[in-house]
C-alpha positions in Angstrom: -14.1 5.4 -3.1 -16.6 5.6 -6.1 -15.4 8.6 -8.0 -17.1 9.0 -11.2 -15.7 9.9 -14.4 -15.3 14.0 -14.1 -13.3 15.4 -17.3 -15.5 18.3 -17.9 -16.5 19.1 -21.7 -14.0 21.6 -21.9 -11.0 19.7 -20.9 -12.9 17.0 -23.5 -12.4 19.8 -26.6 -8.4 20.3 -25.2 -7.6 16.8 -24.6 -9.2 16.0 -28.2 -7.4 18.9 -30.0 -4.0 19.0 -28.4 -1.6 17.6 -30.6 -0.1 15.9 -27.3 -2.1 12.8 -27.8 0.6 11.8 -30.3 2.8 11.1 -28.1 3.9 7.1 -28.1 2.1 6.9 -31.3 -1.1 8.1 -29.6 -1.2 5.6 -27.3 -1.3 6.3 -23.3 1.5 4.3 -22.4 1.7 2.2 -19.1 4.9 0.3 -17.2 4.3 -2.2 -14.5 6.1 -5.1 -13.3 4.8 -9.1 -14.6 3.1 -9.9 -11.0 1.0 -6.6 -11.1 -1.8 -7.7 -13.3 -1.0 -6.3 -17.0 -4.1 -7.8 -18.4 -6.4 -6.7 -16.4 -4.9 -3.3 -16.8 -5.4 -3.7 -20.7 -9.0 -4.5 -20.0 -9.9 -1.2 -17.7 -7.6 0.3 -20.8 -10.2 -1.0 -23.7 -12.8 1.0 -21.8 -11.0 3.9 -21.7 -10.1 3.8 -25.4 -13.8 3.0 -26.4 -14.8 6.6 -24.5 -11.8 8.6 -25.4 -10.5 7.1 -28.4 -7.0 6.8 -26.7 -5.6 3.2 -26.8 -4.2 2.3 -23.8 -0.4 -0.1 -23.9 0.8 -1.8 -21.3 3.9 -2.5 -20.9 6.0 -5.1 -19.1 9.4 -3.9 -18.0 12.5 -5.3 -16.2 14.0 -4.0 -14.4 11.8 -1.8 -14.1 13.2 1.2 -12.3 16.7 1.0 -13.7 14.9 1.7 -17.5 12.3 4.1 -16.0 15.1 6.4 -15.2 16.8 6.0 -18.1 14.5 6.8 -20.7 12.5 9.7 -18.5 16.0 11.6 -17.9 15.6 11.7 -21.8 12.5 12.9 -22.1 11.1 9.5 -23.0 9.6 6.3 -21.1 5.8 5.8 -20.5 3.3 8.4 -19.2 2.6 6.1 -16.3 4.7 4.3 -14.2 4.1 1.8 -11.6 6.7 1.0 -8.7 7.2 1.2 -5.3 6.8 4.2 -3.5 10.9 4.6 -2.1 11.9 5.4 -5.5 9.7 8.3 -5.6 12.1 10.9 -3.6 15.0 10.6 -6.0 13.0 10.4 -9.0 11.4 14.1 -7.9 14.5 15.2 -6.8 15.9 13.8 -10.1 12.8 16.2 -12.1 12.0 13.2 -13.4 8.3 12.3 -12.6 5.3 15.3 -11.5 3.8 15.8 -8.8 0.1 15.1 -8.6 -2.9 16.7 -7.1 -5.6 14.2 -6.3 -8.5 15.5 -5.1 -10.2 15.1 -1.2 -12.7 12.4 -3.0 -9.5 10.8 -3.5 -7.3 11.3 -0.7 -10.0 10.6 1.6 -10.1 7.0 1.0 -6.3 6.3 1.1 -5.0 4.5 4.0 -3.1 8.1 5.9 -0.3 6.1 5.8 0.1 5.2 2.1 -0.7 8.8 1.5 2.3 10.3 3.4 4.6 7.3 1.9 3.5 9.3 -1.8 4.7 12.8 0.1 8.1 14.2 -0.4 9.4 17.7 -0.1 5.6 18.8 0.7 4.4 17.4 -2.7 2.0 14.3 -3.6 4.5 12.3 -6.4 2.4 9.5 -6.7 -1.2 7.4 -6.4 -1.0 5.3 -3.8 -2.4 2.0 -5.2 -1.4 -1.3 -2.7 0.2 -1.4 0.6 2.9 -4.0 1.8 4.7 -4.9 4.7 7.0 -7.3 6.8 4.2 -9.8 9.1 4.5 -13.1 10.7 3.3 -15.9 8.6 2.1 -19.1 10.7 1.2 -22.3 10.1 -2.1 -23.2 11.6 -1.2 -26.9 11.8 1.9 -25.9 14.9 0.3 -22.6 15.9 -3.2 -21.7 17.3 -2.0 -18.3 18.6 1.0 -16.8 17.0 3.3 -15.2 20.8 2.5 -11.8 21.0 6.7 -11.1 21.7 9.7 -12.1 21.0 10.4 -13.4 24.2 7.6 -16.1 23.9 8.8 -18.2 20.8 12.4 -20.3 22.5 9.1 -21.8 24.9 6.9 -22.8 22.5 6.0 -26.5 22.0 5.9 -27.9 18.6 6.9 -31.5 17.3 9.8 -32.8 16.8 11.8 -31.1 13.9 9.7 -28.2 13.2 11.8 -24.7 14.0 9.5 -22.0 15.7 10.5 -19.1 13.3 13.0 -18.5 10.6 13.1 -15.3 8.3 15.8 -14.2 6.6 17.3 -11.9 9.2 20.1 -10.4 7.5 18.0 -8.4 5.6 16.9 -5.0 6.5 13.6 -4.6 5.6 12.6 -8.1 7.3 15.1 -7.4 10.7 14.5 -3.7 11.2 10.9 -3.6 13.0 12.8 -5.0 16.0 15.7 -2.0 16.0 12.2 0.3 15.5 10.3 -1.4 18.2 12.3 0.5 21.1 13.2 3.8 19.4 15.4 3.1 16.4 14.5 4.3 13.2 16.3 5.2 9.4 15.7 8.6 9.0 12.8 11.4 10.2 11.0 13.8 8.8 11.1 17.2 9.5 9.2 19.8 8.1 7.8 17.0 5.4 11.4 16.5 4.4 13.2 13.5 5.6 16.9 14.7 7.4 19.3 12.3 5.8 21.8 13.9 7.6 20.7 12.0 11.2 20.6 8.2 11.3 19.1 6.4 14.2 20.8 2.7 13.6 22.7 2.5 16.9 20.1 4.7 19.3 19.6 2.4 22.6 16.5 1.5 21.7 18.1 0.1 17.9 20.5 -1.6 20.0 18.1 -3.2 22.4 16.3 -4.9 19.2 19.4 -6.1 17.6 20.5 -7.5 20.7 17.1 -9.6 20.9 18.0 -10.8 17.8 21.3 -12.1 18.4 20.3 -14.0 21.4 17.8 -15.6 19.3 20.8 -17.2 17.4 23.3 -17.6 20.5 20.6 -19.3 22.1 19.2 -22.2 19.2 15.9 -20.3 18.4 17.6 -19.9 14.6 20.6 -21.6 13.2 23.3 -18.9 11.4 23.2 -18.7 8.5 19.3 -19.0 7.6 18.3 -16.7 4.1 15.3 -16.1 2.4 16.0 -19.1 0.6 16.2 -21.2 3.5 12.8 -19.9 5.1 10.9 -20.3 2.4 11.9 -23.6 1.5 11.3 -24.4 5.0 7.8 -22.8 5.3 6.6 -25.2 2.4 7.8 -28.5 3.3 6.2 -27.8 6.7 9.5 -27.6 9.0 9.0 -24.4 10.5 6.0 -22.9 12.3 6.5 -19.2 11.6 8.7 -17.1 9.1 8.5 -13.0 8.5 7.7 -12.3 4.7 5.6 -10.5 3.0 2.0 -10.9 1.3 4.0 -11.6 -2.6 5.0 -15.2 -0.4 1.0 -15.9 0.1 0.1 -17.6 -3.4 3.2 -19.6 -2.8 2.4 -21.2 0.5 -1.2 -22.1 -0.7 -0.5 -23.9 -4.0 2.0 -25.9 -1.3 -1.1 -26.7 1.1 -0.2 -24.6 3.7 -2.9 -23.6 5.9 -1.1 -19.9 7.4 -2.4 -17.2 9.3 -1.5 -13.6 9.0 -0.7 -12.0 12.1 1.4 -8.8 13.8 5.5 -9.3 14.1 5.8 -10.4 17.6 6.6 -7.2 20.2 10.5 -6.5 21.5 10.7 -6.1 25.3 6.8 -5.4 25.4 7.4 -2.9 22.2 5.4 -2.9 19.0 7.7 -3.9 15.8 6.8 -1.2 13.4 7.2 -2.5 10.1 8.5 -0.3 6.8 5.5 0.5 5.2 5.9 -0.1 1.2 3.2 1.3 -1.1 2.7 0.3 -4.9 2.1 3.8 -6.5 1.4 4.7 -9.6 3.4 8.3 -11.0 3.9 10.6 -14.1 6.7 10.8 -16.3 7.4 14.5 -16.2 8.2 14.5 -19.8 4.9 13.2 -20.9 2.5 15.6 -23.5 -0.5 13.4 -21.5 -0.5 14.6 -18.1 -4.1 15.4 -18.0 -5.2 12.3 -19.7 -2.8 10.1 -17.7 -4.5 11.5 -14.7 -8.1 11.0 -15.6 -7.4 7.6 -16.8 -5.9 6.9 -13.1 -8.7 8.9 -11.2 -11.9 7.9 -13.1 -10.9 4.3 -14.1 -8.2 2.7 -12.2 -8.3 3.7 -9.0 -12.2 3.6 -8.5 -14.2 0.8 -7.0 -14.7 -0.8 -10.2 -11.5 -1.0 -11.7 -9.7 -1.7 -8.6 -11.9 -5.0 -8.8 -11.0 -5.6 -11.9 -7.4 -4.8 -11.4 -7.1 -7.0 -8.4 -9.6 -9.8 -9.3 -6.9 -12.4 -9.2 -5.0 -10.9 -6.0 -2.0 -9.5 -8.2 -1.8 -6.3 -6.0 -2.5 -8.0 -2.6 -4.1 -5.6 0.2 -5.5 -2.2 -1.7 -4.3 1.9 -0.3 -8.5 2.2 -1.0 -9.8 1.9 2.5 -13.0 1.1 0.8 -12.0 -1.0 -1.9 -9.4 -2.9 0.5 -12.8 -4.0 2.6 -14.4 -5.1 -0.3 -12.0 -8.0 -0.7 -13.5 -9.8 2.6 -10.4 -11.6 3.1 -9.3 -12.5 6.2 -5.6 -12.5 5.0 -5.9 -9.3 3.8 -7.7 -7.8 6.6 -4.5 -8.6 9.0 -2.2 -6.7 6.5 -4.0 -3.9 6.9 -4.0 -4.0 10.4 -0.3 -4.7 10.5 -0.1 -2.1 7.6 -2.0 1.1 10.1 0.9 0.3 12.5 3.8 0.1 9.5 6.6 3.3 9.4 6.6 4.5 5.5 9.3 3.4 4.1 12.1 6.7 4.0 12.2 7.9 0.2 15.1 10.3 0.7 18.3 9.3 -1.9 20.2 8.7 1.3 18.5 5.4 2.1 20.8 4.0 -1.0 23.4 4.5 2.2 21.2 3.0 4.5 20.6 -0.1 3.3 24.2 -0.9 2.5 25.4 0.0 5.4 22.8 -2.0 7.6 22.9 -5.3 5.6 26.7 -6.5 6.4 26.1 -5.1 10.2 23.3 -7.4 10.6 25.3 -9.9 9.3 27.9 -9.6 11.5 25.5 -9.3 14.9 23.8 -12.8 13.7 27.1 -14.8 12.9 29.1 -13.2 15.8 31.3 -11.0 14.3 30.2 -7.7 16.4 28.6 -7.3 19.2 25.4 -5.2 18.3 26.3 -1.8 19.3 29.9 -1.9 17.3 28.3 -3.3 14.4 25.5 -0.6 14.8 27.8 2.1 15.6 29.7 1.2 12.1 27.0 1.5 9.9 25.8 4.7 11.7 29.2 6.0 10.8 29.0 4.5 7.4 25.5 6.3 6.2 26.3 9.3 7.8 29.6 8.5 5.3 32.3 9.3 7.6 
């Protein structure tokens, strides 16, 4: 993508005369998280200000999407929010944020995927900036070819005391590829709206997966018990050839001297493991005067070639939504993400996966300690999103 700065002279004379540029003090106001590269974004900003006269102020908020809410059901908050992408449904539903209309030179470059993760109700709600998911992290000094499934890892050989794979399992978004791998899935879309009325948690296929995974306990592969905590702790001192985690645990292993690859989750029965697909998007407050101007600052200086460079020069939003851009890094690390990221599911934005993940947490907890047997634990939290 190398979209070039388009604000015709027109929109130049309404922009510089509407008395909407006073809003925050005349300032186009940004909220992002600590790990997403603020400065940088108040660098790309001093540009911006030195061509439009509009300072720029970024702002570091936590937590972020609790405050976000807040303030914008009040009509305040930033003009520019950045968070992931599953918030996105309820904040539309909630009138909250507006919807955007980036243009084909736009579009174009955006991995399809992170596109439809911005999508709700037939609207775009949000930029697509950085993609995320769930992969297998392995350390090159037990693995020269991570197993391609599930069914490979009780065999492999490795020395004495390391652990083949650990990942903390009783969490959803790290377990769930393997209920998707054979059929399972949160909710679908139909007609561009996700039905949060139908659940597939306990289909055969969901059941199938969660069944792989408790024989992976029953028989030694993991130890109950085993949290992110755990893995990660493991996965620096060296005691465990594999975990499932995302690209935020990347800087980690390296300033611990770990020498990891980046590959696919391994298959279930022969099955790709879809992973959720999460996107870092960046959206409008609803209630901002600045619409216009938020949007030109995010088309024409953030979200080009150049200022995703800039943005991303020190890694801070991992693999880019920018085809393009994204190929520009030349990082091998990066390049697997994306490949495991072409293959992810976008992660449901619908309010009813609130239900969804509370009901799926303590049924995976109870198929990995022993509690249920998969399909009863399944069956439960079927019951329990579908609330009856």
């Amino acid at each position: 993508m190398t979209k070039t700065k388009t604000l015709g002279a027109v929109a130049l004379l309404m922009l510089s005369a509407a008395p909407a540029l006073a809003f925050e003090d005349g300032k186009l106001l940004i909220w992002t998280g600590d790990n997403r590269g603020p400065d940088a974004l108040r660098e790309i900003g001093k540009t911006f200000e030195e061509e439009f006269g509009v300072p720029v102020e970024v702002a570091v908020v936590e937590p972020l999407p609790e405050k976000f809410q807040q303030a914008a059901a009040t009509g305040d908050g930033p003009d520019i929010v950045m968070h992931a992408h599953d918030r996105l449904g309820e904040w539309a539903t909630g009138g909250i944020i507006a919807p955007v209309t980036p243009g084909a030179d736009f579009t174009d470059g955006i991995l399809p995927a992170a596109m439809e993760a911005v999508t709700f109700d037939g609207s775009t709600w949000g930029y697509p900036v950085a993609v995320e998911a769930a992969h297998l992290i392995y350390n090159k000094e037990f693995v020269d070819t991570p197993p391609a499934d599930f069914s490979e890892i009780a065999a492999m050989e490795l020395p004495e005391g390391v652990a083949p794979i650990l990942w903390d399992y009783n969490n959803t978004y790290f377990t769930f590829p393997m209920l998707a791998a054979n059929g399972g899935f949160a909710f679908q879309k139909v007609g561009g709206s996700y039905d949060g009325a139908t659940s597939g948690v306990n289909t055969e296929g969901a059941v199938e997966g969660a069944e792989v995974l408790a024989s992976l306990i029953e028989d030694g592969v993991m130890p109950k018990g085993v949290d992110y905590g755990v893995m990660e702790g493991a996965m620096n001192n060296g005691e465990v050839a594999m975990v499932i985690n995302g690209p935020w645990a990347w800087a980690n292993l390296a300033s611990s001297g770990i020498d990891f690859g980046v590959a696919p989750l391994p298959k279930v029965d022969g099955e790709l493991a879809p992973p959720f697909l999460g996107v870092q998007a960046l959206a409008l407050n609803a209630a901002s005067p600045n619409l216009d101007l938020a949007q030109e600052f995010i088309e024409s200086y953030l979200l080009t070639d150049e200022g995703l460079a800039t943005w991303n020069g020190t890694g801070a939003l991992g693999a880019l939504a920018d085809q393009s851009a994204a190929e520009a890094q030349d990082d091998e690390k990066v390049s697997a993400m994306l490949d495991v990221a072409k293959d992810g599911i976008p992660m449901p934005s619908n309010p009813e996966m609130g239900a969804f993940w509370a009901a799926m947490q303590p049924a995976l907890t109870n198929i990995t300690n022993g509690a249920q047997e998969p399909q009863a634990a399944l069956d439960d939290a079927a019951a329990r999103i579908k609330g009856e």
